[in-house]
C-alpha positions in Angstrom: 32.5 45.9 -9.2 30.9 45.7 -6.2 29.9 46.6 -2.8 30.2 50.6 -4.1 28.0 52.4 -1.5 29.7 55.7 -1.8 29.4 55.5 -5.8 26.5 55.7 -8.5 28.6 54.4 -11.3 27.8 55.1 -15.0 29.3 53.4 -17.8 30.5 55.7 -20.8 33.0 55.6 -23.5 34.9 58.5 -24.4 38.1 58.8 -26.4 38.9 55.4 -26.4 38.2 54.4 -22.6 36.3 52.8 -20.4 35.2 55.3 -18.2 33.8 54.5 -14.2 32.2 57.5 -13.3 31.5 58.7 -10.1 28.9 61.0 -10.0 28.7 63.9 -7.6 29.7 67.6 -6.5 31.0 69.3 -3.9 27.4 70.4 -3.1 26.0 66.8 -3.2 27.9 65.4 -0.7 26.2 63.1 2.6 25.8 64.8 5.8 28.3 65.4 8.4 27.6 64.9 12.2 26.5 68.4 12.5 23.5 67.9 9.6 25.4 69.8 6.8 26.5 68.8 3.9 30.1 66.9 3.6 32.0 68.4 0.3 33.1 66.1 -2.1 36.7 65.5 -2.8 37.2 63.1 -5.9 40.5 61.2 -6.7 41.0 60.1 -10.1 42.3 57.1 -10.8 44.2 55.9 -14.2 44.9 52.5 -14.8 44.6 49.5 -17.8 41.1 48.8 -16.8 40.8 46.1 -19.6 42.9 44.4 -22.1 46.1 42.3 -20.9 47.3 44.3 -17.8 43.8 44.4 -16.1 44.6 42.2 -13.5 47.0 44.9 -12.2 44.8 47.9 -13.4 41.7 46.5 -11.6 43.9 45.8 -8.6 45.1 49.4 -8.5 41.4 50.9 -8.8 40.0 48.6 -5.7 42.4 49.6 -3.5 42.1 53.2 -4.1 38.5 52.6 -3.7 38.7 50.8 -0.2 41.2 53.9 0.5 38.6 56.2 0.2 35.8 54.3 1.5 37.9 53.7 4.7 38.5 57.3 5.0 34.7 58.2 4.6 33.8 55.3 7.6 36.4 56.9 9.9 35.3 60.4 9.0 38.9 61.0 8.5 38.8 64.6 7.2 35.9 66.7 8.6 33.2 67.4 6.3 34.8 66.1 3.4 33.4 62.8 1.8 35.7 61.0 -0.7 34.8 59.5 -4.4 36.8 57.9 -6.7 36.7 58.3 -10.4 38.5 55.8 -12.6 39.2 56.0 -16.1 40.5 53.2 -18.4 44.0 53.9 -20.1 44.4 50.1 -21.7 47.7 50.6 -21.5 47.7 53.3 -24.1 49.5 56.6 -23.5 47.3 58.5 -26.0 44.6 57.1 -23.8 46.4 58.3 -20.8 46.5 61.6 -21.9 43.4 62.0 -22.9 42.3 61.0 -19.0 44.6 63.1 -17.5 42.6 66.0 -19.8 39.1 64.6 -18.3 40.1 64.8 -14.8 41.8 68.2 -14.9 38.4 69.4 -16.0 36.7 67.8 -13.2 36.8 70.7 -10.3 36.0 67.9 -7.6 39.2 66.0 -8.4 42.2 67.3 -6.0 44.3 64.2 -6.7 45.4 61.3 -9.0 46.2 57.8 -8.3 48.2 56.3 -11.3 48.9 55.4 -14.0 50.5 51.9 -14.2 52.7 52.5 -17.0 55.5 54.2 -17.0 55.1 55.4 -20.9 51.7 56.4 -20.4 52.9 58.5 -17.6 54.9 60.5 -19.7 52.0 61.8 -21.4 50.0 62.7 -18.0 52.5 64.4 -16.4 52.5 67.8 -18.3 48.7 68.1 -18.4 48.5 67.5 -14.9 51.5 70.5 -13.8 49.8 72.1 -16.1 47.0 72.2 -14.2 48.8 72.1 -10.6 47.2 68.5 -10.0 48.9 65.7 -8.2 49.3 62.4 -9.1 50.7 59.7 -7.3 51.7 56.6 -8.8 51.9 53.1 -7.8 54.0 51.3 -10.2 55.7 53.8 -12.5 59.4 53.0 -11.7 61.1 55.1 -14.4 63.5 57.2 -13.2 63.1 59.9 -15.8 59.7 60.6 -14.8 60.8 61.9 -11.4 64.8 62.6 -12.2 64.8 64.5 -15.9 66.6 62.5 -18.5 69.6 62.7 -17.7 69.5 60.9 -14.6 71.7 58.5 -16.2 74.9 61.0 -16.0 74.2 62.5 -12.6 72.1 65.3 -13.3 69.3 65.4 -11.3 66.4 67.8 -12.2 62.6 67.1 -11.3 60.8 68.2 -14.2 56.7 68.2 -12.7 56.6 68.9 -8.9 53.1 67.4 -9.0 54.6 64.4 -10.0 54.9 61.4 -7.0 55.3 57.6 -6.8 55.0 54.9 -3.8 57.0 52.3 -6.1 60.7 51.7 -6.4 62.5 53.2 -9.1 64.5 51.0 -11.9 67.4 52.0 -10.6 66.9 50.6 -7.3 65.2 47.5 -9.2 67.3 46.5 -12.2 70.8 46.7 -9.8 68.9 44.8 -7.0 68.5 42.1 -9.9 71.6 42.1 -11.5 72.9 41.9 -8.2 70.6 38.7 -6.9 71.4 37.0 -10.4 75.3 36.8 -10.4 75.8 36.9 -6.5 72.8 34.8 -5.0 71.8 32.9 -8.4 75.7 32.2 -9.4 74.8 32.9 -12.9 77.6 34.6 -15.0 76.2 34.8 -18.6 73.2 36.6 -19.7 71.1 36.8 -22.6 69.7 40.5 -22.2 65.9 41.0 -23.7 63.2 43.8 -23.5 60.2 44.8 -25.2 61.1 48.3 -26.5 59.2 50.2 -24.3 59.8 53.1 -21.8 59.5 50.5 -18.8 61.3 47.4 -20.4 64.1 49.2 -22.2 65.1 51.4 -19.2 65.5 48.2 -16.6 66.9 46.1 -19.2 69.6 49.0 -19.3 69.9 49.4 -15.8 70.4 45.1 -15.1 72.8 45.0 -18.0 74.9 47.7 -16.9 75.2 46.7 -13.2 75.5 42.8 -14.0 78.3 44.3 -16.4 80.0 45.7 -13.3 79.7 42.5 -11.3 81.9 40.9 -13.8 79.0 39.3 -15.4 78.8 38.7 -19.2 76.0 39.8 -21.6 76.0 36.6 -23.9 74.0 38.4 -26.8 70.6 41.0 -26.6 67.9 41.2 -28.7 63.9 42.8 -28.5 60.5 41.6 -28.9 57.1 43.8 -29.8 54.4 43.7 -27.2 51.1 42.2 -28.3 52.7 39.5 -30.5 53.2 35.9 -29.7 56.3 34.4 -31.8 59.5 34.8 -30.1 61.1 31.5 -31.6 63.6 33.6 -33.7 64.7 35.4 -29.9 64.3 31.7 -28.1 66.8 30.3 -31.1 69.4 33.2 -30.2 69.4 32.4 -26.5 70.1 28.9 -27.0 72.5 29.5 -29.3 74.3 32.1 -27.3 75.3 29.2 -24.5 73.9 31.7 -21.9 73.1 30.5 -18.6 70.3 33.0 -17.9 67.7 35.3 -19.3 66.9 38.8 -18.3 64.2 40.5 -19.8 62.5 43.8 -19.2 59.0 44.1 -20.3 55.4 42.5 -18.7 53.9 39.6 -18.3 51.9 38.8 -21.9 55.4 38.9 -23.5 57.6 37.4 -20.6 55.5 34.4 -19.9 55.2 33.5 -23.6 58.9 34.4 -23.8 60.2 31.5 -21.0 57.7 29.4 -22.6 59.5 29.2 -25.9 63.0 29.5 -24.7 62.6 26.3 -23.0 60.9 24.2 -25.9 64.1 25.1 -27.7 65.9 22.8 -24.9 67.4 25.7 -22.8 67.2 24.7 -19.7 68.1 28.5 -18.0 66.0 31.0 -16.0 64.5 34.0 -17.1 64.2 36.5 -14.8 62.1 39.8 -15.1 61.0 43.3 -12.9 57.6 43.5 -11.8 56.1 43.4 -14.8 56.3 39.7 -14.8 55.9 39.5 -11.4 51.8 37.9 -11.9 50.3 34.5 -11.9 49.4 34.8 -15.5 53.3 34.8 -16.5 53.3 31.4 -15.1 49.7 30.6 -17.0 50.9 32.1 -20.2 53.5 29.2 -20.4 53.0 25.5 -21.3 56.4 24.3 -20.0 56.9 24.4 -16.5 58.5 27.6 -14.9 60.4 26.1 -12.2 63.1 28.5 -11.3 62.1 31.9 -13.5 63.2 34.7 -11.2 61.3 38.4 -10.8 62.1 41.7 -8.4 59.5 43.3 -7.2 59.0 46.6 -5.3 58.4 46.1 -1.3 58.1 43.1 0.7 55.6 40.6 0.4 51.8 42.4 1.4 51.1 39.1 2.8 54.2 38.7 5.1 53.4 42.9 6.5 52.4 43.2 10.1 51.8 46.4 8.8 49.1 44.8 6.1 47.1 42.9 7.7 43.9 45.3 8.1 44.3 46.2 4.7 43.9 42.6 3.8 41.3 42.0 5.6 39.1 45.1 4.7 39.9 44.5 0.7 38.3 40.6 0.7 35.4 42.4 3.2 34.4 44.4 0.3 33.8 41.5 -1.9 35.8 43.1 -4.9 35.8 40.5 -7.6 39.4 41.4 -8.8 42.8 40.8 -6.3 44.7 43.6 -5.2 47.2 42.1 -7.3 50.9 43.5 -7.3 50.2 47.1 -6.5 47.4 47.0 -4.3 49.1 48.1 -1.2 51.2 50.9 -2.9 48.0 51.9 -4.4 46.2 52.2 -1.1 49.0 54.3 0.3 48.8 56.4 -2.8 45.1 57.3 -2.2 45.8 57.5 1.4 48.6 60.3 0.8 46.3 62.6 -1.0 43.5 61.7 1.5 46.2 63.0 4.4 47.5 66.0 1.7 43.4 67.3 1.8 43.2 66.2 5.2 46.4 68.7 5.7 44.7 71.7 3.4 41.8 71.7 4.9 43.1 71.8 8.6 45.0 74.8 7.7 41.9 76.5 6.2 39.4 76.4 9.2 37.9 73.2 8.0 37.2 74.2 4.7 38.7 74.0 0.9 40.8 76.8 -0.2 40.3 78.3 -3.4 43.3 77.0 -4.7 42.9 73.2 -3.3 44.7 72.0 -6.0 48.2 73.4 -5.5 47.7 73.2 -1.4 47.3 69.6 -1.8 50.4 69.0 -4.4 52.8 71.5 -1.5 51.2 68.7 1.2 51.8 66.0 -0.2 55.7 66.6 -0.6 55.5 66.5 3.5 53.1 63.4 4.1 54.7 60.8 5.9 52.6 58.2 7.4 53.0 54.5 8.4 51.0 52.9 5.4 50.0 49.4 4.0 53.6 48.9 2.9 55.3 50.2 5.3 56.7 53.4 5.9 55.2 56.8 3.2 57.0 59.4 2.3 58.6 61.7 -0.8 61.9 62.6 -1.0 63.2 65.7 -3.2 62.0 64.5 -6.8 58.6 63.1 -5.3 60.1 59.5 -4.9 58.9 57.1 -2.3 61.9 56.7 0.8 61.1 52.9 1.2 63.3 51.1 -1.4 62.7 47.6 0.1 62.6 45.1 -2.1 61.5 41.3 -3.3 62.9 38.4 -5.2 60.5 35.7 -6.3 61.0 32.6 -7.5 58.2 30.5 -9.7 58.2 27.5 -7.3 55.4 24.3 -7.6 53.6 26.5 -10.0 53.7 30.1 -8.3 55.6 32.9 -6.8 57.6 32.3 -4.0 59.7 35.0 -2.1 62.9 34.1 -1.6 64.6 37.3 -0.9 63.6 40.5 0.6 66.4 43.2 1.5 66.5 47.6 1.6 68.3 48.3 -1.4 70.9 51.2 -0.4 72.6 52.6 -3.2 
């Protein structure tokens, strides 16, 4: 980490995590223009710090960082100066609820960017309502977390209204694929895999129902267990199936080690994957050349955004050592929402925090709306972004290209 002039960071393991602390009150903020001190405002931040999904986590943390820094520089709320505390989930939902618990009892935290996965989101969410805390994250696509269970028949109930997201949901994602893969890729028999969890399973059901309703065929399915790395017995059954593509739901470790093995068995067929897979290290992971492995992601390309271009800029400025990676630019606009929720409070209280912060900034944020990194920011009903754009990449001369970007209307 560098370049942290806002932050004294201090290293300490609790429960399980790595834990970034930034230290600070509201009483030990820097001066405003008028020679009194700013309050502090800190927004949390929970993501895989280390282990095989820090490339995304570390990603998620810098941006939220640069958010806050770029808010402090512009002095965009009065008197307030922004920190960032980030805590390390690994991945692990027990992790992630145990951070959820540590920022709730930080008083200075009015906000929470996070977490990456959608199963250790499930274990936030109720300690943060709890609490009335928001959190905003920037790659949780379940639809669950947002919808109630039984999204899946029609009812719609959202179960934690402090509960909001910048990404896509699966829905969107997993028909947007099934829908690229039998119409744009031609392909007409699929061998349907995922990795049993919350994320995986849900848009591997989501793909196989839609591809069913295409006319497509599901040649065979089968699952794998994150963390391990034999998948020959799967790779046997996909060749054996005669199907002409691969859909898996899960993350990169698993997918790229996945195609790997599914083509030594001599299958020459594409596997195609969410946004999970959607990372250079899928392509690493595998010893056989990727040519043609497919993945959706959430948005258009940051690169190809008119509206992304600052935030490109700033991000290599700061020197971070990590890339934004995948979510960088939804995770910017995620900080940036509760920076314009506070921003919102505190205009409404004469320029100073109200006693009950907390649930001021979760009512604000359901009204934010903003022209952010990735485009358009806003929340609809259940706390869900309003931009459903979305990309296809292809893996082509060793990395992702785009080769489709469209609004998915459902």
């Amino acid at each position: 980490m560098r370049h942290r002039s806002l932050l004294i960071l201090t290293t300490v393991i609790t429960t399980g995590a790595l834990t970034l602390t930034a230290c600070g009150s509201r009483d030990g903020g820097s001066k405003d223009n008028s020679g009194g001190k700013k309050t502090v405002v800190v927004i949390g931040v929970d993501a895989p710090l280390t282990g095989s999904l820090s490339a995304l986590g570390q990603g998620i943390k810098n941006s939220v960082d640069l958010a806050a820094k770029t808010a402090n520089k512009n002095n965009e709320v009065p008197g307030i100066e922004f920190k960032v505390e980030a805590l390390d989930d690994q991945a692990v939902p027990a992790s992630g609820q145990a951070n959820a618990t540590k920022l709730v009892g930080n008083k200075d935290v009015l906000g929470v960017v996070g977490p990456l996965n959608s199963g250790v989101a499930q274990q936030m969410q109720g300690v943060f309502a709890s609490a009335k805390l928001a959190q905003v994250s920037p790659a949780n696509t379940n639809p669950a977390l947002s919808q109630g269970d039984n999204w899946g028949k029609g009812e719609f109930k959202r179960g934690f209204d402090t509960y909001f997201r910048t990404a896509a949901t699966d829905v969107v994602q997993g028909k947007f694929a099934a829908q690229y893969l039998f119409k744009d890729a031609g392909k007409k028999k699929v061998f349907i895999v995922d990795d049993k969890q919350t994320y995986g399973a849900g848009l591997a059901a989501i793909f196989a129902d839609e591809f069913k309703k295409l006319g497509g065929e599901v040649a065979g399915t089968d699952h794998v267990t994150v963390k391990e790395t034999d998948f020959s017995s799967t790779a046997d059954k996909v060749k054996s199936s005669g199907a002409d593509s691969v859909y898996f739901g899960g993350q990169y470790p698993e997918g790229g080690l996945l195609a790997d093995q599914i083509k030594k068995t001599g299958a020459n067929v594409p596997l195609m994957g969410g946004d999970g897979i959607q990372d250079p290290a899928f392509i690493s992971a595998s010893g056989e050349a990727n040519e043609g492995d497919l993945a959706t992601s959430i948005g258009y390309p940051v690169e190809k955004l008119d509206t992304a271009k600052k935030f490109i800029e700033d991000y290599k400025a700061e020197g971070y050592k990590d890339p934004y990676a995948a979510y960088g630019g939804y995770s910017y606009d995620a900080g940036w929402a509760v920076i314009q929720a506070v921003k919102t409070v505190v205009a409404a209280n004469s320029g100073k925090l109200p006693a009950d912060a907390r649930a001021k900034v979760v009512e604000a944020l359901g009204k934010v709306s903003f022209e952010g990194v990735t485009g358009k920011v806003a929340f609809d009903q259940y706390g869900d972004t309003t931009n459903k754009q979305l990309t296809v990449y292809k893996v082509e001369g060793g990395k992702w290209v785009d080769v489709k970007s469209d609004t998915f209307n459902q």
